[in-house]
C-alpha positions in Angstrom: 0.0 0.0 0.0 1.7 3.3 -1.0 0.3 6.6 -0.5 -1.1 7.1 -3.9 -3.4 3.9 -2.7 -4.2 5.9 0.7 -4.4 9.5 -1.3 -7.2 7.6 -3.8 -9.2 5.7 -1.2 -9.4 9.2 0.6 -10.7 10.6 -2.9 -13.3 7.7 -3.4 -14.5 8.7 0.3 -15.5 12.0 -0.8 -16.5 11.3 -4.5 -19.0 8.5 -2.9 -20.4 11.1 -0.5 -23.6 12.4 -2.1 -23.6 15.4 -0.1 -21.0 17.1 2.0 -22.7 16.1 5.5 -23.1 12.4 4.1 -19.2 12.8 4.2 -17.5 9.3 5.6 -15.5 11.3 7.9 -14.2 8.7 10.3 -13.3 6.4 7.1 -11.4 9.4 6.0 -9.8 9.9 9.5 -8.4 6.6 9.6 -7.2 6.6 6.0 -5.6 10.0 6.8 -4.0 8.3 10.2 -2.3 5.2 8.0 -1.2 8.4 5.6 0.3 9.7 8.5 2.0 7.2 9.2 3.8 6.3 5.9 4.1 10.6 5.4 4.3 12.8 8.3 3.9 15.8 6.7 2.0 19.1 7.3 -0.3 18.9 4.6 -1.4 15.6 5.5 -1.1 16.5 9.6 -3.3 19.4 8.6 -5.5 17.2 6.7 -6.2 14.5 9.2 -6.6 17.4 11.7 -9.5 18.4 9.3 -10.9 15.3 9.0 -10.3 15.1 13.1 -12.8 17.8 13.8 -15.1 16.4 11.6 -15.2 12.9 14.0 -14.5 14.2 16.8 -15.7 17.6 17.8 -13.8 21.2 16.4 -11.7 21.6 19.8 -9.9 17.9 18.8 -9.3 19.5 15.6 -7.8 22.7 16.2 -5.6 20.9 19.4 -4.6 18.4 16.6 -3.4 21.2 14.6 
């Protein structure tokens, strides 16, 4: 699994969402943890924070970040 695999299964997360609140959010969180993971960088430490606040509540996002 490289991170193109992770970056397009993020992708297909959103693309399958038909609307922005039907979002799979925690899917996306733990896709954006295993990203992490293989590519601690800030954009994807930003994203995950995102995707964070989205699971978990805005405070867990922004402490994230």
């Amino acid at each position: 699994m490289s991170e193109y695999h992770l970056e397009a299964s993020i992708a297909a997360l959103h693309c399958a969402a038909s609307t922005y609140e039907e979002t799979d959010w925690t899917g996306i969180l733990e896709i954006n943890d295993a990203l992490y993971r293989l590519r601690p960088t800030a954009i994807v430490a930003l994203n995950r924070a995102v995707a964070m606040g989205k699971v978990r509540g805005p405070e867990e996002g922004l402490s994230e970040m």
